[in-house]
N, C-alpha and C positions, 0 to 999 in steps of 0.2 A: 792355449793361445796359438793361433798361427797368422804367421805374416802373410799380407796381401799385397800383390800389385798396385802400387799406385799412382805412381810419377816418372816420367824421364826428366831427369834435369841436363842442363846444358850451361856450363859457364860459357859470357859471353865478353866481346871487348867493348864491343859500342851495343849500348840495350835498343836505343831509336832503329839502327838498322837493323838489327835481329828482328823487332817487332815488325818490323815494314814487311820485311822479308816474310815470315812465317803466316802475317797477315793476307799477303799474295797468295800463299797457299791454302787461305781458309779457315787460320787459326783467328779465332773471336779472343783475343788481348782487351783487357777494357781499354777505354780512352786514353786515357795517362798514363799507360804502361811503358811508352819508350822513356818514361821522365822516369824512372822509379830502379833503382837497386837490383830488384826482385819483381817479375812478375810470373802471372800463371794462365793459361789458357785450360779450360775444360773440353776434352775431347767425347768423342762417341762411348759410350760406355763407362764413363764417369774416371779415364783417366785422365789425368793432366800434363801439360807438358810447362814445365816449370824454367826460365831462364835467370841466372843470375851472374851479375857482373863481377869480373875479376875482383873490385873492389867491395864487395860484399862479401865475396869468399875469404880477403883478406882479413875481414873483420873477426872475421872465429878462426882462421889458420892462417897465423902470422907467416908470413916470408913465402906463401904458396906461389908459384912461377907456372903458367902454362906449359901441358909437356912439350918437348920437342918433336920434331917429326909427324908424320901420318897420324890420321888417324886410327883407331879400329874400330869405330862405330860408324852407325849412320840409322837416320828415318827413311822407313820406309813407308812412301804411298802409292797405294790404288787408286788411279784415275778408272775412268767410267770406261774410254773407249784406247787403242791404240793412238785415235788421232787429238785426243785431249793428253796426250803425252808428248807427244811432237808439237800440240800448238802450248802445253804449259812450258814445255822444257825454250821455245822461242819467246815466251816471254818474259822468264828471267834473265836468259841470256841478254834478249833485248834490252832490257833495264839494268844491264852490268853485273849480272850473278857470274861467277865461274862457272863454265861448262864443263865438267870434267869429263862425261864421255856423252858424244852424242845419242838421241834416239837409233836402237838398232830391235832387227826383230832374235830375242837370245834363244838358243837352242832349246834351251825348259820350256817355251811355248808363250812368253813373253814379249810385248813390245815394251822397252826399258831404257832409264835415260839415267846420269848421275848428274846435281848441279850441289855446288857446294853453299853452305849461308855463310855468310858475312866473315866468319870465324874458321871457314874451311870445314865444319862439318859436313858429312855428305848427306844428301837429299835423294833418295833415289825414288825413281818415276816411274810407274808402270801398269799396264793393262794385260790381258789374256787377250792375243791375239784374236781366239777366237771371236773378240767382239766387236770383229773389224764389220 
């Protein structure tokens, strides 16, 4: 037997804005997913990205409490160009996402942004400069 990749999960506090949010970026959520516990998005290559609310989680581990502090994680995406980086990262901003660091060009050869979702997870934005 061996284990496969299959899901990132992300506990969430409000499902409707997670869904909004993750939708903005491309995540296909069915219809009714902001109304629901538990939803799931099917990504490129058959992984998912699975969100469930604090009160779902409560339901199989009593008394569970979000950590405190920072994160350590974060999604990462590849945008297409350096400037679909700078104009995604302006339009979450613009609709009230956290900005955590703006678009810069990073030394690795990156054009890279970080915005946080709803829940302060980080989002980070990026292109290979070269495809300026």
């Amino acid at each position: 037997m061996t284990a496969r990749f299959d899901a990132i999960s992300l506990i969430v506090s409000d499902m409707a804005a997670s869904v909004a949010f993750y939708r903005r970026l491309g995540f296909a959520f069915p219809e009714e997913a902001g109304k629901e516990p538990h939803a799931e998005a099917e990504l490129p290559g058959g992984i998912r990205l699975l969100l469930d609310t604090e009160e779902s989680v409560r339901s199989f581990t009593p008394g569970w409490e979000p950590p405190a502090g920072g994160g350590r994680h974060s999604l990462a995406l590849l945008c297409d160009t350096p400037a679909e980086v700078d104009a995604l990262y302006a339009e979450l901003t613009g609709a009230g996402c956290h900005g955590e660091r703006a678009p810069w060009d990073a030394f690795w050869g990156q054009r890279y942004a970080v915005v946080q979702d709803p829940d302060g997870h980080g989002v980070d934005l990026f292109a290979p400069l070269a495809a300026q």
